[in-house]
N, C-alpha and C positions, 0 to 999 in steps of 0.2 A: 613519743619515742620514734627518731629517723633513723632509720640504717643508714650509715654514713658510704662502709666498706663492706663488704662480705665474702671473703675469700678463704676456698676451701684447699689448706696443706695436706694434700695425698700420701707426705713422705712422714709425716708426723699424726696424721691422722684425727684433723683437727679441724673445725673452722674460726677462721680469726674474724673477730668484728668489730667495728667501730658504730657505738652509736649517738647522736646528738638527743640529749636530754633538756626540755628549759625545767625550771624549777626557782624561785626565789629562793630558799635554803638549799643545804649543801645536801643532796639526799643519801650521800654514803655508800657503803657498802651492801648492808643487812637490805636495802629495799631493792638492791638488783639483784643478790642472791633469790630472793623470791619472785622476780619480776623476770627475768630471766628465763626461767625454766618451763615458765605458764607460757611465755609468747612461741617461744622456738618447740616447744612440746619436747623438750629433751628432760634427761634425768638430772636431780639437783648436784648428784655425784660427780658428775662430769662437766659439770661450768667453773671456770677460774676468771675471775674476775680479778683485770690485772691490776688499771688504776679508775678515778673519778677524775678530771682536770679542769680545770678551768678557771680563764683569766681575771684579773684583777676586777672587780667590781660587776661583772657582766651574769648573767641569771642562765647562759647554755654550758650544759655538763656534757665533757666526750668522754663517751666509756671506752673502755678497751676489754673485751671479752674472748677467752677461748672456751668453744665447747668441743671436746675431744667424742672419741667415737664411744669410748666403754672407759669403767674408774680406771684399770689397770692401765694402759696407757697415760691417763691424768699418774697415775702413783710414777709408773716410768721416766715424763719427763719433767715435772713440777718437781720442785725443789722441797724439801722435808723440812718440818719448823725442826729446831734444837730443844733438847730438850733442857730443862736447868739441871745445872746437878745435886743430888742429894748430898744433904748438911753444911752446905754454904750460905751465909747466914749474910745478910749484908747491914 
């Protein structure tokens, strides 16, 4: 795992990063969730994890990660899942 970028948003209270992963499978989300929080020593509450990318046939994965300062700010600026609504039946 390279730190690509590491740049910290003062106005948002956040750090943004970019990291270059190699891996021959796609490793997801669920292993940077945990992988994440072990390296920067921060709380799991506070990492968003934006996307995984990468190109056609090639084995390096860029993450794109924010870790915010405390949840309440994660709750402020991250966007809320929807919830389904009850007795709609498909």
């Amino acid at each position: 795992m390279n730190v690509i970028k590491d740049f910290n948003n003062d106005l948002l209270k956040r750090r943004e990063i970019e990291i270059s992963f190699i891996s021959d499978t796609n490793p997801g989300f669920e292993k940077f969730e945990k992988e994440i929080p072990e390296k920067f020593k921060v709380d799991g509450d506070c990492v968003v994890i934006q996307n995984v990318k990468s190109g056609f046939g090639r084995n390096e994965f860029i993450v794109k990660v924010l870790i915010y300062s405390d949840p309440q700010m994660k709750n402020l600026f991250e966007p809320k899942k929807k919830e389904k609504k009850a007795g709609v039946a498909k």
